[in-house]
Structure formats: C-alpha cells, structure tokens
Steps between C-alpha positions, in 0.01 A plus 500: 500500500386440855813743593315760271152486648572496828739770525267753658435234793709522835611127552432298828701231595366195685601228710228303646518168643358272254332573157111496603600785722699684295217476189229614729722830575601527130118472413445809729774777376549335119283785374685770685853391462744258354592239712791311547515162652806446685677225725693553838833441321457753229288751643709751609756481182208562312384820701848606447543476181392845370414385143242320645300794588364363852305736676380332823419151640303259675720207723331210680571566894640210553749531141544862610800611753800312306409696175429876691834439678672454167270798360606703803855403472575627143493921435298528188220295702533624872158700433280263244166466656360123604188398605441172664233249490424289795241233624653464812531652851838534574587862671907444562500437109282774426740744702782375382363614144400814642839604648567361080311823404263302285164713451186286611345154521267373267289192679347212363227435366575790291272822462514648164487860594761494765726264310474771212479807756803414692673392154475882392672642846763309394509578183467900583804427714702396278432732208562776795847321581559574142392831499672589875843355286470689217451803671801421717754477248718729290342681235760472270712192548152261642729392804387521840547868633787557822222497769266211379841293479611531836136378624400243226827333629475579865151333511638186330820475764246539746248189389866320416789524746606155410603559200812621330510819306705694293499926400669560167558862468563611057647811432616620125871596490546828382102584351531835514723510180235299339252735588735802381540261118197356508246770618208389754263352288725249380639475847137439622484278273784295610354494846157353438660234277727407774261464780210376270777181407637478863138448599436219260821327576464490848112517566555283864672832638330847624745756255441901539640793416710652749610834320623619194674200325537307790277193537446244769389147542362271761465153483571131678744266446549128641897468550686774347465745274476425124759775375531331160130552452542815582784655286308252235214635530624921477721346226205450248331843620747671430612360186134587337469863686449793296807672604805279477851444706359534817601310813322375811621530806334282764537485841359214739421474888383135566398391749267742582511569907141490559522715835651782307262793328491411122612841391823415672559216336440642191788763583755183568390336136598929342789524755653139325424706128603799610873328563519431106354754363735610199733188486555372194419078495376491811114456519374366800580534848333375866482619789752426778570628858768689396261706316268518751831640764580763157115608544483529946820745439380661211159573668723584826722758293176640320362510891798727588608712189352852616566494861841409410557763276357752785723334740796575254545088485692600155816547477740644252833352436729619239771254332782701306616563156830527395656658209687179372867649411524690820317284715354839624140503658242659189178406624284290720182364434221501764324192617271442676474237820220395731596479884221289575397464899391130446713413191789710569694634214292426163743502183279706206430144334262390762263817419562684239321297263232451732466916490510511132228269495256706725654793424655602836801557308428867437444578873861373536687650218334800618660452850821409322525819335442704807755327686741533273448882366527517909824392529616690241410787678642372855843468320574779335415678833737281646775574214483146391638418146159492251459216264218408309223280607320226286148453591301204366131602344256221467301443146218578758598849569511585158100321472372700780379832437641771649790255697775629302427862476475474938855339460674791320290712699702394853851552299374868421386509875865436627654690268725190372745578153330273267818338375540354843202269475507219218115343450581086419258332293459160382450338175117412594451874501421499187333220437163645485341870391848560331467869340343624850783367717765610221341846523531559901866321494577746296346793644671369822853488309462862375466631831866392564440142673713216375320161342656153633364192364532222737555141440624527152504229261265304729203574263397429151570781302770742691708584209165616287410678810827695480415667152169570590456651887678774695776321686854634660620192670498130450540309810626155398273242635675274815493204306759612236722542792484202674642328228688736386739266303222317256355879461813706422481541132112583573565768721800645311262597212225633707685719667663616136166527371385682857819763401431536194137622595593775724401234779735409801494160621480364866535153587318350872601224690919518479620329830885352359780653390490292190150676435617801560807464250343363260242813507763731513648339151162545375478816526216545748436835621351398891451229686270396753576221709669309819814540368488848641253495735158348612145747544579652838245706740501882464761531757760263393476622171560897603791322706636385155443806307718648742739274455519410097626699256241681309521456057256775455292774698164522372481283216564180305739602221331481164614363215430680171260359200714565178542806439694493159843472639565089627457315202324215517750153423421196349605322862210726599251341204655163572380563876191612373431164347659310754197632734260477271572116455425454843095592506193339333432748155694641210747755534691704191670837444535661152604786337205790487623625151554407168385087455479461868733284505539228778784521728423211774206247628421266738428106417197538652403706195678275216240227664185746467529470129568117430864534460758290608794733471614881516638491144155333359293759665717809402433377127120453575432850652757627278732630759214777562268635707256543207527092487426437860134633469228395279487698171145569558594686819806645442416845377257539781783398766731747364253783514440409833878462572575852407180680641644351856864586482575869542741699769303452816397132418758254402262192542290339268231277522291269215319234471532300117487180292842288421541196257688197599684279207255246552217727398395535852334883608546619818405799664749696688593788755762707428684719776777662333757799659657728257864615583747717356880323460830697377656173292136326448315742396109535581350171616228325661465196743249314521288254726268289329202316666283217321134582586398304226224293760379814639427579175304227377264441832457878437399416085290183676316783701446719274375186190264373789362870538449526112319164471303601788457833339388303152247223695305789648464657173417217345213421781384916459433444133288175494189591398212575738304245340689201525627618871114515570448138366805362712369655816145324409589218412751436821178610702300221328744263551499539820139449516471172314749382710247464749266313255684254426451257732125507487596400113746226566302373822195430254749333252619228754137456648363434161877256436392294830062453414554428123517121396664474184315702306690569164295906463550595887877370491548696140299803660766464801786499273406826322442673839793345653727688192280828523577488831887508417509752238305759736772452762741556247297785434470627836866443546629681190272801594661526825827466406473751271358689709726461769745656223321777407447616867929432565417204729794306273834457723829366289655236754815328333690221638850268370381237287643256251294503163676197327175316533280757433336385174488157585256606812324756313400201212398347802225683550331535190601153412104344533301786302808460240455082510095574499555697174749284340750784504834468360727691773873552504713688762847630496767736716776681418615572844876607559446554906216334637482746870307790471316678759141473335118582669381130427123523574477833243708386218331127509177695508623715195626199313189281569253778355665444180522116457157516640420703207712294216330209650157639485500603154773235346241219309488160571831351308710808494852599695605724774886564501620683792832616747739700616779728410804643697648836362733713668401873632634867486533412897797241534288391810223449317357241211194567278263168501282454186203279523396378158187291400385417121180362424290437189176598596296709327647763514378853594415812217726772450217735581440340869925395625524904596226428806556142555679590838193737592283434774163283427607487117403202319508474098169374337632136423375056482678480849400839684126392371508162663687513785424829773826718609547832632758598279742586737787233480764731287378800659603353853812360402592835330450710818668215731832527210511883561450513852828255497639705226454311192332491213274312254506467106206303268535454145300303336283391161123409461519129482802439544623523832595758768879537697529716817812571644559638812830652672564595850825630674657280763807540735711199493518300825781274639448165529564482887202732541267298300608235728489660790170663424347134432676425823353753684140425373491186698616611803366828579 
C-alpha cells in the first residue's frame, strides 16, 4: 500500500552520518517527498536500480565522493543530480565534489527553506534530464537518435578514459524484403519491439538509432567482451518479435581508442558488419586491422575515382573467344582494369564492388561503352577483322534512371551494328523490381543486341530464370570448369538444355588442354579462357586479330529455338531432368493435351509431396498434371495457363496450391515453357518453387490486420455511456490515489495511541479491510480503464506450465482454508512450453477464483485446471482454463451481462460485502486482447463453471531455459 500512496512523490535518497542526523533531515522534506534511507554500501545500487524510482539525493560530505564516483562511472547515472550536506570546512573536498558535478551544499544546522528550495533545483533538473532525453530520441523505435549518441557517449569517454569500452554496431540482414512482405506498419512494429527489448536487456549501455534498421550500442566492459550475452540476449528478441526468421548481424570495435572521434569508431564497429552482411551462419564479426587497411584504400580509391576516370586511369582489355571446333577467334569480352599511379595495376575485384556499392559503377560502364564502340570504329577504318564485343552492365545501370537509355544512346552515336555488341548481365539482375528490368532487357534485345548471362549456375534459381527472362547465352560459371571432372555430367545437360532453348553456351576460365577437350566433347559452342589467351591491352589484342583466324564477321552464330523440324529425344528429356536434379525446387515436363500426362521429374519434386519414390508419386498425382495441383485450384490454373500461352508468348507463369501425401498444403510458383516437339507432341516444362513460408507470414499479416481491423470496431461500438464512466472513473482513481495516505497515516497513528481497547482495535479492523477493498477498487477501475483507452500491451515469454495449478492453489489457498473450502486441481497437459503473457492470464484466471471464492459458502467445493487441445495451427495449442464452483449460482436473466462493466446481480453476498463489479468484465477484455475467450454457465443455487481458452505457440524447452537463464543475468 505504501507503494500506492506515494506514487505521485519524487523519492530522495539519503545517506547521513548517523541516525539523529538523518531523522532531523527526514523530518524536514517527509511532507514533500518520499524518502529513502540509504547506507554507503548500497546507495548507489539503489539509485540505479530504475524500479526504484529515485529521483535525487542527499549524501553526507564526508560518505559522499566514493558513491558519486561510482554514480559518475555507470551511463544510466552519469547525470543524476546530488546534493551534499556538510558541517565542515573543508574546500579541497568541496572541489573535488564540484569538478563531481554535484549541484549545491546544504550546511548544517539545517534551514528549512533552503534545504527544501535547493531540493526542488534538483529535482527540476532531473525531470528536465528526462525531458532533454526524451526529446532526444527516436520517435519511433525510443532509442537514442544518431546525433545525441555520438555526444551522450563522447561526454562519458571524456569523464572516463580509464575505462574499457566497447561499440556494437546491429544491422538486420536483408529487411527490406520484410518490409516488401510485411508492409511498414508491421515493420515499424518490429523496430520498436527490438530496441524497446535491447534497452531493457542492456540498460548499463547508451543504445541509439543510427539509421534505418541499423542500431548501435555503447557500453563498458571489465576484461573482454561478453559475446555469449550478446548473441543470448538478440536470441530471445528475436525469438518473440512480431516478424519472424530474422537474423542479427552484429559487429564489435572494443576497445574503444579514446583519441579517435566517436563517429569513427562507430564506422569500424559497421565496417566489421558490413564484412558479413548476407552470409549464411555467420553472425558476428570484430573489428581487425585488416579491416581498418580494406577501409584507408577504400576511402583512398573513393578519394581518386573521378580524377581517374578524367585522367583516362581505365583501361580496356579484351580477352578472346573462340569458336570451340575451329579454335577460331568469335568474340572478346571487354574488361575493364585500373592503372593506378600509387597502386599500380588494380584487377576489377579490388573496386568493382566498391563502385556498385556507391554507385560509381555507372560512370564506368558508361566509359566502357565509349571505349569500346571507339575501337570499333578505329578498326574497321583500319580494315581490321570485326568481332563482337561483350560489355558487362551493372544491376545499377539498369536502377538508375536514364543510365541505360545514355548507353544505347553512345552506340547510336558511333554508328556501331548492334549485333557487334553483346550486353552481359548477372543473375542478381533480377533479383529485385523483376517485370521493370524484364521489360528494358527486352526492349534492349529487340533492338538487335545479344543477352549474356554471366556466372551461370552460381545463383539460386538459374534454370527457372531460363524459362522466364530474355536470355541468348549462358556463360557457364568458372567454377564448373575448374573441376571440370566432378562437374561433367552437370555441364553436359546444361548445355543440352541451353540447345534445346535456342541458347548457345560459353564456358570461362579454360586454361588446359584437358579443359578444353573435354568442352569440345560437350558440345560447347565458345570458350573463354587461358587456354587461348589471357585479357590483353587494346594493342596486343588488334595484334592478334591480325593474326587469328576469324569464325565469324559480325556476329555470334545463333542457334535456332525449335522450329518444328529437330525433334526433341528422350536423351534430350533425360538431360532435362538430369539438370533439373541439380537445383533447389521441383522440376517436371508433361504432355499439354489430352490427360497431361507426365513424361519426366526431378527428385526434388517426388520429396515436395511426401513421397519416397518416383513410382509412389506417379500413382498419387495420377501420372497427371491435373494431380500435381490442388483440386480447388486447378481449374483456375488452367484458365490461367491458356490465357498466357499464345504465338508471341510461349511462357507461362502461376502461382497455386499442391497437396503432399502426408496431407501437407503448400503453396507454389509455377514457371512453365510451352514447346512444340515432332515425336512428343505439345508439352510443357516446368520449374516449381515452394513459397509456402512466404505465404503464411503474408496470411500472419494479413490475420494480424483483420484482428486489428475487429479490436477497433469493437472499441468504436462501446457505448458512449460506459466509455464516459471508464474515463471518470480512471480520473477518480487517480485522485484518491493521492488520498490515501492521509487515510492510512490516520490508521497507524490511531494503531500506535490505542491501548487495548477491544471497540478502537474492532473499529481499526473494519477500516483496515475498507481500506483494501477501495484499492482493489481503485485498481480494477484503472485497469480497466487502462483497457478501454488501449494502454494493454501483450508481452509473451517461454515458460513451463507443469506447475501451474499447483501455484495458482497457492494463492487462494488462505481465503479457501478461511472458508472451509473443499478445492481440487488437475492438468491435462501434453507439452508443458508455451510462450504465454504471465502477468495477464494470472490476472484473468485470478478474477475468476476470486469470484468462485467470493460467492462459494462456507463448506462447499471449488474444482479447477487445465486442458491441452491441439489447434488448426500445428504451431499452436488452445489452453482451456476451467473452474467449477457451487455457489449460488447466478439467474438466467442476469449471466448475459455478468462480464459488463460495474454489473453486479442483487444477491446475500453483493449486499454484504462492497465490489465494483468488474472482475469478469476485466478478465474478459484481458482474454480478447490475448485472443481468447470466456464461457459461464451456470444455475441459481447451484454453482457456476467458467472456462476460458486462449491460443498459444508452443515453445522449445531450450528457450524456456534459456529465457529463465537470461532473467538472471541480464
């Protein structure tokens, strides 16, 4: 009770230096504020200790410097405001204090009004500390903004240059395809969960916002740096964020150099980050020297990027192609190399990614292009042989507005043949804003330019890509060669599959014979590599166009799409497979007519529908097309199917539901290619990708909007009377609040002058339980309240509930023994972890014991527990709370508004004992705010049961563990 009454009071803390002191200050500022009697030894864990509310305080001079040092030492107190009491003359002490930053002296013998004036200066000063921090932090996540960081922590370096400290820089792999599933509110949401919990689990730091998703924290550490603490602690935030899956990714700079500027130490804890963004298992990285060297070259290379491109620093070499029967020269590629006046020759791996990064790139493929449609020109003045040139466009050109259309503009400038210039892509280039980039690579490939992709079969999904985006050549990746031997049956069926496409096939990196040879077998078209030559300058390389023989003038020979005339073989469907059962996803081809009958499939789909072999799954889909999507969905796909196909589009695209044996639904993308065969007939292949995840955060989304949608239309319809009530009510409870003490001060006074006197004591006991129920009042109203004005936040946690009833008889165990109360408990619980918000539902289950004790009679029998069923959600349990009394009962004309506000049927126990009737209605709107629900039945004098259910995610047992672990350290 004294926590109630005196919550409106700031709270001074004293240390005098003996106990008639301390009571004569006490005696002077009792009225005003709280006060809080401390010792040397525990002061200043007390003052940090934010649950104990402790505004300012008063030290003894002499008691003073060890605890202001500690104070001063420790970031969440650098700033609290002491003053000091003194009844000596001691100036080196009092300047020490000073240079301490405490705010005044208060001497002995005391005087009242400056004791109390100088107590509100500090008081003012620390509410405006509050209010200066609140206005310097993030509006949306509460963290400390970028600027109010950097000089929070700068001012506590300065005051503590002995000490060790540590930057850890967060950043949130890959958030920007959250925000694309999630949307920004629930993205939003995600971030002020995140940095509200990083907050509470590491209150010693100073923890901001640095931008976007990216957080930062500063704290001290003794010897090292706890790591495990660390990935602990993001652990258990993460595991309870609204959006789930994410990672972390944490870099650290420790120890802090104190002489540097804290902004660039903040860029070595995001320069040890930035080195792991995007790989996988990998989490946590610190800085090193070496990264520190990567940064002095970058920033050097960043220094010198434009003057070098004005000083024509760039260089263009060109390395060969050869046409891989002949051996004759069919190509070169241009790339690009950095003569460097400090570095000397810069290979494009030392900044090319650097330029895609800060965009630079487009400035140099520009330059690229120039140079090249340049030396076109030069040699076909010269008479020089013409061969076409591959030029390599960055993702970034394609982003920038306006980039690519200046591009093609230079080629139209020089007059260039457009089959002499081949635009190479990558796989990342379509990674993002797909139907945009598909759009200009094809606008590009109807004006007569060819389409390489790069780096083949180094991504995910190359072979889906192939169905799907306007391509003319594959370019093997390097690493198939290399190991050429392991990867031969691999490449054999890409380049098959590349054939059978209309695509021609180029393979990098060939630098043996054996390569070479084995190529040849293959039946790759070109090949790029050592074997024949290495990238040479622009005048070796007209020295060996002069020399080589020359497989084509003008352009790459094409191979044909089928056209009706090659038949397509079953080697060539074998292939097909083959390929297919080398990439993550399903693959199939069937016939387009009749049944649609299967004709091959990958193993990769056999496992997407629970079965174990190809002749178990052919029986469960029925050897049919129509069986491989859900029935629900399958008239809708083939609509959609044949609506696509047509003579100018042979590519189809859908998105559908499939059924697995097991009775498992997924949801699917489908990226099919329709193709006319001479001994096959019409068919279809077909790439398959599980989205099934995607899928269900979307259906999360979209269920959390509903119920959103729902609570606010619930709160819109509550009538304006009981709305009104709430609103008074919480404003009257705040009110008494106040009053209270005046009420129980005069109950103890009256406690310590009465002398056994049997009507006082009795007099005292009656006020002493008024007193209670009124709080309980007070407290219901406001809790309620709090409800009704959506001041109610669901926090859930791992816990194990095997003991659950056991504690929860625990605490109605005396009323129940007062009463003579029969009680039983029981569980029927199959999993005991469930993530569960503890203080609501023990508030929700407590309202109704509290009521089946209340109105059970002396001598009768509570029977209560809990039972485990399973959910529609496989993640997911349904936990019933069930409690039988037989009290007396309540009528069948008043159980429809037991769970209103302030309703109370006319009955013996209402009529004796005061409540505010709002014990179901609370527990009620705590059930649905957690998304459960109540249900009473019961019979005039006979009893009542209430059962209530609430949804819960299962938890794993290491979590509940590590969650309890985590409690006691943090």
């Amino acid at each position: 009770m004294n926590t109630l009454n005196n919550i409106d009071k700031p709270k001074v803390l004293i240390v005098e230096s003996d106990a008639e002191n301390s009571a004569e200050l006490k005696n002077i500022i009792s009225n005003h504020y709280e006060v809080v009697e401390a010792t040397p030894e525990n002061a200043a864990s007390l003052i940090s200790d934010k649950e104990n509310g402790i505004t300012t305080a008063i030290l003894y001079i002499k008691l003073a410097a060890p605890i202001i040092k500690e104070l001063r030492g420790s970031i969440p107190t650098a700033k609290f405001p002491v003053l000091i009491c003194t009844d000596i003359d001691n100036s080196d002490l009092e300047n020490e204090l000073l240079d301490l930053e405490v705010i005044d002296f208060l001497k002995k013998p005391y005087d009242k009004r400056r004791v109390l004036n100088r107590l509100k200066t500090a008081i003012k000063l620390a509410e405006a500390n509050k209010a200066i921090d609140e206005l310097e932090r993030d509006e949306l996540t509460g963290l400390l903004t970028r600027k109010a960081f950097l000089i929070k922590a700068e001012q506590f370096i300065a005051n503590n240059r002995d000490k060790n400290f540590c930057i850890i820089a967060f950043d949130f792999d890959n958030f920007k395809s959250s925000n694309s599933l999630y949307g920004v509110e629930k993205c939003n949401e995600f971030l002020a969960y995140t940095a509200r919990e990083l907050m509470k689990a590491m209150p010693q730091g100073i923890s901001g916002r640095y931008g976007g998703d990216q957080y930062i924290l500063f704290y001290e550490y003794i010897e090292k740096v706890d790591i495990d603490r660390l990935n602990r602690v993001t652990k258990l935030i993460l595991d309870n964020a609204p959006i789930p899956h994410q990672i972390v990714k944490m870099g650290v700079y420790s120890p802090v150099d104190c002489e540097l500027p804290l902004v660039i130490c903040c860029d070595r804890a995001f320069l040890a980050l930035s080195g792991i963004k995007g790989k996988y298992g990998k989490n946590l990285a610190f800085f090193e020297e070496t990264l520190q060297n990567q940064l002095l070259n970058e920033q050097r290379i960043i220094e010198t990027m434009e003057r070098a491109l004005e000083e024509k620093q760039f260089q263009v070499f060109y390395q060969p192609k050869h046409e891989t029967v002949t051996g004759y020269i069919a190509g070169a590629e241009a790339l690009v190399r950095w003569n460097h006046p400090e570095y000397g020759f810069m290979a494009p791996g030392q900044f090319i990614p650097l330029f895609e990064r800060n965009g630079f790139i487009t400035k140099l493929d520009c330059f690229v292009i120039e140079q090249v449609c340049n030396d076109l020109v030069r040699w076909k003045q010269d008479g020089l042989p013409l061969v076409p040139i591959s030029i390599n466009v960055s993702r970034r050109d394609f982003m920038e507005s306006g980039c690519i259309d200046r591009q093609l503009q230079t080629i139209e400038k020089y007059g260039i043949d457009h089959s002499l210039i081949h635009m190479e892509v990558t796989e990342s280039l379509y990674s993002d804003n797909t139907d945009l980039i598909i759009s200009k690579v094809k606008e590009i490939q109807n004006l007569g330019f060819m389409i390489e992709m790069d780096d083949f079969g180094s991504g995910y999904s190359s072979l889906g890509m192939l169905s799907t985006f306007p391509l003319n050549v594959l370019k093997l990746d390097i690493s198939f060669v290399r190991n050429i031997r392991a990867n031969e049956i691999v490449i054999e069926n890409i380049i098959k599959m590349a054939h059978r496409m209309g695509l021609l096939a180029i393979a990098e990196g060939a630098e043996t014979v054996e390569q070479y040879k084995i190529l040849k077998t293959l039946g790759c078209d070109y090949i790029q590599g050592f074997y024949f030559s290495k990238p040479l300058p622009i005048r070796d390389f007209e020295s060996y166009l002069k020399k080589a023989s020359i497989f084509t003038c003008g352009s790459i020979h094409l191979r044909k799409a089928y056209d009706g005339s090659d038949p397509v073989t079953e080697d060539m469907l074998i292939a097909a497979n083959e390929v297919a059962e080398g990439i993550p996803g399903g693959f199939f081809s069937y016939h387009a007519d009749g049944g649609l009958e299967l004709i091959s499939f990958n193993s990769e789909l056999i496992h997407m529908y629970a079965c174990t072999t190809a002749e178990e799954f052919r029986e469960y889909v029925g050897n049919s097309f129509c069986g491989i999507v859900h029935p629900d969905d399958f008239m809708r796909v083939q609509r959609s199917i044949d609506k696509q196909i047509n003579e100018d589009n042979n590519i189809d695209y859908v998105e559908y539901r499939i059924k697995a044996k097991d009775g498992t639904v997924k949801y699917v993308k489908d990226y099919g290619r329709f193709v006319k065969t001479k001994n096959y007939g019409d068919i279809f292949y077909v790439f398959l990708n599980d989205i099934t995840l995607e899928e269900r955060a979307k259906a999360e989304a979209e269920a959390e909007l509903v119920r959103k949608i729902e609570l606010q239309r619930t709160a819109d319809i509550a009538s304006n009377a009981n709305r009104a009530k709430n609103i008074f009510m919480y404003n009257v409870a705040q009110n008494i609040r106040g009053d209270m003490k005046t009420i129980i001060g005069l109950t103890n006074d009256i406690k310590s002058k009465s002398h056994d006197n049997l009507i006082i004591h009795s007099s005292l006991q009656k006020l002493e339980k008024s007193q209670e129920h009124m709080l309980n009042f007070i407290n219901s109203v406001y809790e309620l309240s709090q409800m009704e004005i959506g001041d109610v936040q669901v926090n859930e946690a791992p816990i194990d509930i095997t003991h659950a009833m056991e504690k929860t008889y625990e605490l109605i165990e005396q009323e129940t023994k007062a009463k003579n109360i029969t009680v039983e408990y029981w569980s029927e619980i199959s999993n005991p972890y469930i993530y569960q918000d503890i203080m609501h539902t023990t508030n929700s289950v407590m309202q109704v014991l509290s009521n089946a004790v209340k109105y059970t009679p002396n001598g009768g029998k509570i029977k209560f527990g809990l039972k485990q069923t399973p959910s529609d959600n496989p993640d997911e349990c349904i936990i019933s709370f069930i409690c039988e009394d037989t009290g007396i009962g309540i009528s069948p004309e008043f159980v429809p508004y037991i769970c209103k506000s302030f309703a109370r049927e006319d009955n013996e126990v209402n009529s004796e004992i005061p409540s505010a009737g709002l014990g179901l209605s609370i527990a009620k709107n705590l059930l649905y705010v957690m998304g459960g629900t109540i249900d009473i039945k019961s019979e005039l004098g006979v009893g009542t049961t209430v059962i209530t259910s609430q949804p819960h995610r299962y938890a794993r047992k290491e979590d509940v563990e590590k969650a309890t672990s985590l409690s006691g350290n943090v």
